[in-house]
C-alpha positions in Angstrom: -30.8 21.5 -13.9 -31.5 21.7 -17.5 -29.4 20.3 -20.8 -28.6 23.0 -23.1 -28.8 22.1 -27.1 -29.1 24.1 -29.7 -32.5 24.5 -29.7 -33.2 26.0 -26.5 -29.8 27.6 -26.6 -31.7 31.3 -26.2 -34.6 30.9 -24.3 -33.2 28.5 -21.4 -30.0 30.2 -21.7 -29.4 33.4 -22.9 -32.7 34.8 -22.0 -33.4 32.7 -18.6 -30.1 34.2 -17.6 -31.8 37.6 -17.6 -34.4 36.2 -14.9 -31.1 34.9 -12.7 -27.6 33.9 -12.7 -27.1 30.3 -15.3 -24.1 28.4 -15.0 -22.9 26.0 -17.6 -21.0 23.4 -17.4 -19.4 22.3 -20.5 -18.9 18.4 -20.2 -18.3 15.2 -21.9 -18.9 11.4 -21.3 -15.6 10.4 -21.5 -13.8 13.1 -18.7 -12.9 12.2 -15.3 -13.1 15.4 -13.8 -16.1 16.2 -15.4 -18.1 12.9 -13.4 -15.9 14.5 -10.4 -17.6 18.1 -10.6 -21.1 17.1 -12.0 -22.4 16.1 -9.0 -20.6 19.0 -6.7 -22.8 21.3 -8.9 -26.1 19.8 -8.6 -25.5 19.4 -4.9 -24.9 23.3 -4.9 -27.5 24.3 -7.4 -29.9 22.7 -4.3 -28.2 24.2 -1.8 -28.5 27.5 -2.9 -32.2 27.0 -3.6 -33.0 28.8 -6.8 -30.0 31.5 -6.8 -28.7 30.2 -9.9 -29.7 27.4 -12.3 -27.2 25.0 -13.5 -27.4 23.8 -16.9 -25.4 21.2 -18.5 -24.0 20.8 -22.1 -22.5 17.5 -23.6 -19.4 18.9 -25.9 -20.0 15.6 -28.2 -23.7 16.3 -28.6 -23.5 20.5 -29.0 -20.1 20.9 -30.6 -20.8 24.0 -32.0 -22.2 25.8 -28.8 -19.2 24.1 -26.9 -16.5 25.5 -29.8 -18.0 28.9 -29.8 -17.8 29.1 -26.4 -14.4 27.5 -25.5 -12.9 29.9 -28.9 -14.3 33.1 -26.7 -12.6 32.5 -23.7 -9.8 30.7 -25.2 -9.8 27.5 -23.4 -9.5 24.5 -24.9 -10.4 21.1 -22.1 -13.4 20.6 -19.9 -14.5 20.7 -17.5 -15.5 24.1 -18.8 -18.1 26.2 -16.5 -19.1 29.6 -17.6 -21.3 31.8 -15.7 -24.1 33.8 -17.6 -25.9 36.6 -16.4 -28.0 39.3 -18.1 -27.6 37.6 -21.3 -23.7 37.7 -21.7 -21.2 35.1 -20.4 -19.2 37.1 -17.5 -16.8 34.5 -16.1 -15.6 31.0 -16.3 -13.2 28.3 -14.4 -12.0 25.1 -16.4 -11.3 21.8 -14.2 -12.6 20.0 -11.0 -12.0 23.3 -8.2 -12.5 22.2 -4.9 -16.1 22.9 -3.6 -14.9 25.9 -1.5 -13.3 27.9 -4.6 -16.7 26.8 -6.4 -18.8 28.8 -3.4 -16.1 31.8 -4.0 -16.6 32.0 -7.5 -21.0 31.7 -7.4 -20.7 34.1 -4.6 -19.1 36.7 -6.6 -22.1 36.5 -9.1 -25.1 35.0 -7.2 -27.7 37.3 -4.9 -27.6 36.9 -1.6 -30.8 35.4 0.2 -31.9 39.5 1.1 -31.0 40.3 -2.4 -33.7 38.1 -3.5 -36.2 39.0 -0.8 -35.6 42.4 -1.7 -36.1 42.2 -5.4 -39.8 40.1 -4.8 -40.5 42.9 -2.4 -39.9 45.4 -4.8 -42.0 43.8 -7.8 -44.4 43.5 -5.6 -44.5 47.7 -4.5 -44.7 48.0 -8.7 -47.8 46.0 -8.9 -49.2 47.6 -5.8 -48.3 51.3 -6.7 -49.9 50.5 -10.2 -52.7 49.5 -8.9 -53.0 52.9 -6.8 -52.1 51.4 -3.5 -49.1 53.8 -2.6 -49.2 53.1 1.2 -48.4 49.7 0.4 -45.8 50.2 -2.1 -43.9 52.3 0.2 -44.5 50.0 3.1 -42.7 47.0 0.9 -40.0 49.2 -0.6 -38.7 50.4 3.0 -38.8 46.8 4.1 -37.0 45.9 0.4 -34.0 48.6 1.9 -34.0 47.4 4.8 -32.8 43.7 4.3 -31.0 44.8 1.2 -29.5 48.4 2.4 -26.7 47.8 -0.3 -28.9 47.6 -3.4 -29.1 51.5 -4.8 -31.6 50.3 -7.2 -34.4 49.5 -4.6 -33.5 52.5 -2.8 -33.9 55.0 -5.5 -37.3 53.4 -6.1 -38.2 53.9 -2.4 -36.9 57.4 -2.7 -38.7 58.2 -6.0 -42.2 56.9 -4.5 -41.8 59.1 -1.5 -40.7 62.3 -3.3 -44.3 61.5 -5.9 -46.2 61.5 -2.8 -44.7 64.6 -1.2 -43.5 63.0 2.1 -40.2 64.9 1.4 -38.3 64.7 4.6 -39.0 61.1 4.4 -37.2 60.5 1.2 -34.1 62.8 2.5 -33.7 60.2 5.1 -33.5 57.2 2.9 -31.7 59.5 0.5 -28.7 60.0 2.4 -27.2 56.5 2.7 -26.2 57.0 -1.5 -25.7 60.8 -1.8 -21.9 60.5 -1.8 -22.5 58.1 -5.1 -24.3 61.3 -6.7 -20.8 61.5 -8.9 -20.7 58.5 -10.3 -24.4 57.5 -10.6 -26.9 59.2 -12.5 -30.2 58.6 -11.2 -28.8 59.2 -7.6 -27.9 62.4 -9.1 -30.9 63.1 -10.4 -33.2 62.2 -7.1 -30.9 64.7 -5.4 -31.5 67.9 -7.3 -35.4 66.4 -7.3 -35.4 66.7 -3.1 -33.7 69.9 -3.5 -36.1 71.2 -5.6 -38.6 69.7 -3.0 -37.3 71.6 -0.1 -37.0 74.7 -1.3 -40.0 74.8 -3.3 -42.0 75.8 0.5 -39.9 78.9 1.2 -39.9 79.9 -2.7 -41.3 83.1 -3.6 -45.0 83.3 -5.4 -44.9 82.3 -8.9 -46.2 85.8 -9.7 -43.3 87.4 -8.1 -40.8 85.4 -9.5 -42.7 86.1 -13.3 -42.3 90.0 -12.1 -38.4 90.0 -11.2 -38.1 88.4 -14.7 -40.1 91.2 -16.3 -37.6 93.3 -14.9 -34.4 91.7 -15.6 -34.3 88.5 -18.3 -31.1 87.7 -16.9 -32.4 87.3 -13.5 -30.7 83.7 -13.3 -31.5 83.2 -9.4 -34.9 84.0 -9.9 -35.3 82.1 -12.8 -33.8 78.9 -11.5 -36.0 79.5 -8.4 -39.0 79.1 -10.9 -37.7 75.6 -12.7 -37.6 74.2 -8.9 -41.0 75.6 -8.4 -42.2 73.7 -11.4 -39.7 71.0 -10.8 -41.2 69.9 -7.5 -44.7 69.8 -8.6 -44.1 67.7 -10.9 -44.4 70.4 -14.0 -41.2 69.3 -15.5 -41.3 70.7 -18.7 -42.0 74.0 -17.8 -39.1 73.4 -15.1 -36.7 72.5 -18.3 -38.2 75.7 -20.3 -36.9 78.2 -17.5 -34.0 76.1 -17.4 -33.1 76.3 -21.0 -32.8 80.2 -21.0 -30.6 80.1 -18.7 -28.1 77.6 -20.5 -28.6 79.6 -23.7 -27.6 82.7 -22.1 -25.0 81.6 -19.2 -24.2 77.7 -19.5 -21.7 77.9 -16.7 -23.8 80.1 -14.4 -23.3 78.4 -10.7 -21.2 75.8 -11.6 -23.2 74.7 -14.6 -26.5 74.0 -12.2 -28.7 74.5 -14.9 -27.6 72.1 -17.4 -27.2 69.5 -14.4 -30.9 70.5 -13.5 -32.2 69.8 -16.8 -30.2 66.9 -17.4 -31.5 65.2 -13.8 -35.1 66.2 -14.7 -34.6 63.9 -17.8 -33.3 61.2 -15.7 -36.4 61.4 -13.8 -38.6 61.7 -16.3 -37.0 58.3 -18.6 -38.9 54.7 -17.9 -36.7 52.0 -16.5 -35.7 49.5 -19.3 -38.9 46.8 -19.8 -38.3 43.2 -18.7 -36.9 40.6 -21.0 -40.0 38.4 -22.5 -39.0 34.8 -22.5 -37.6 34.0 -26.0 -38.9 31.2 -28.5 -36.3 28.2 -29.3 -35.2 29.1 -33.1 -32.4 26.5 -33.9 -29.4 29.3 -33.9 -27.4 29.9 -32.0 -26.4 33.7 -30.4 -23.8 33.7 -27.3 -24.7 37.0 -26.4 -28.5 38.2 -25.7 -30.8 40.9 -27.4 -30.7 44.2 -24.9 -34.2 45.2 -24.4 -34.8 48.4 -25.9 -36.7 51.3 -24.2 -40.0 52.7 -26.2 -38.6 56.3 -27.0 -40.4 59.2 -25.6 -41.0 62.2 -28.1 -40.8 64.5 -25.1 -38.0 63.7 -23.5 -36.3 63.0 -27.0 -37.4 66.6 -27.9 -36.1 68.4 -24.4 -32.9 66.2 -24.9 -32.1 68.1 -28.7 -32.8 71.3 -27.3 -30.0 70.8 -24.7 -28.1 69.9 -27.2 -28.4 72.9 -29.6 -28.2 75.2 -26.6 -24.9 73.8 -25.6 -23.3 73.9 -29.3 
């Protein structure tokens, strides 16, 4: 438990809620329910061992934090909990609940035990994999799914890892469980036309006959997008988005628009996850919502992503 003022507002707030789930609880001296539901928390914050933090703020002491706050979700008496997470308050309850709506609403916004487990696993398979120590990596990533098959995150880095080090059948397996999400999530998307660039890339034609049919015919669109999988499952993705490109340019809804969605999920592959959140210094102000970590741009992806662009207008 930790009391919030408005000097360590943004680092043991805003930014520690970035790390994990924060809950405040708005309070005062001088309220009933509030001694009622002080101690409820803390007896959960211990119970669920690290989940979330609970941090406290006296209204009398930190009236501005405790006005801001109360003006944003329009309430006006405490108790007053509000539930932080990523840097942004997501959800509140005002009053004494009973301790079984209290579990409900931490449930909805807490991991679970495996969720947890999972994401140490998985930080752990980064440091390993940088480090060049792939059979590792893999070994604590399919663990990481296993005790956390929900979390798509994990599983698309398991399934990345495995298609980088060619064991392609592999990653089709662990694949599968998301591929009806392909829709409605991007990077799913993406690893999908990755694995079947993958598995056709061994039945392909040679690389010379494939430059030969194109000698022959420009507009050769089947043999052209058989070359961007070519390049696209070793890893040559430019040259993947170059063949790609002509055939946008001169058909953009050849087979259902499967070039543009080709090029657009070898950009997905290609961008870097968004960097950690550094812990903040204490600066005295006071900022409800947190700064979004920004991803260093990429001139190559920026420059295949303006080509695309100009092709399709």
């Amino acid at each position: 438990m930790i009391d919030i003022t408005l000097q360590n507002f943004e680092a043991d707030l805003i930014q520690a809620s970035m790390q994990q789930p924060v809950l405040l609880d708005i309070w005062a001296p001088w309220c009933g329910p509030c001694r009622t539901l002080g101690p409820m928390l803390e007896k959960l914050e211990t119970e669920y061992a690290g989940r979330f933090t609970l941090a406290k703020l006296n209204s009398d002491d930190q009236p501005e934090i405790a006005g801001q706050l109360s003006q944003a979700f329009g309430v006006r008496s405490i108790p007053f909990c509000v539930m932080f997470h990523q840097g942004q308050p997501v959800d509140g309850f005002v009053g004494a609940l009973p301790e079984a709506q209290i579990r409900q609403f931490l449930d909805k916004h807490v991991p679970s035990t495996d969720a947890l487990e999972a994401e140490q696993e998985t930080e752990e398979a980064e440091a390993l994999a940088a480090d060049g120590d792939t059979g590792a990596a893999l070994d604590k990533l399919q663990h990481a799914v296993a005790i956390d098959p929900g979390n798509d995150a994990v599983r698309c880095d398991y399934v990345k890892l495995l298609i980088e080090n060619g064991l392609v059948e592999q990653a089709r397996s662990a694949y599968e469980p998301v591929a009806s999400k392909a829709l409605v999530d991007a990077r799913i998307a993406a690893l999908g036309h990755w694995l079947a660039a993958c598995e056709k890339a061994p039945t392909a034609r040679s690389e010379a006959a494939l430059a030969a049919a194109l000698q022959a015919n420009k507009r050769d669109f089947d043999a052209r997008f058989e070359l961007a999988q070519t390049h696209f499952a070793a890893g040559r993705f430019t040259q993947a988005m170059d063949e790609l490109l002509e055939i946008v340019m001169r058909d953009k809804a050849w087979s259902e628009e499967l070039a543009r969605k080709t090029y657009v999920a070898i950009l997905e592959v290609m961008a870097k996850p968004a960097p950690k959140p550094a812990a903040a210094e204490a600066k005295g102000t006071l900022e409800v919502t947190g700064k979004t970590a920004a991803v260093p741009a990429d001139p190559v992806i920026d420059q295949y992503r303006r080509k695309l662009s100009m092709a399709l207008f």
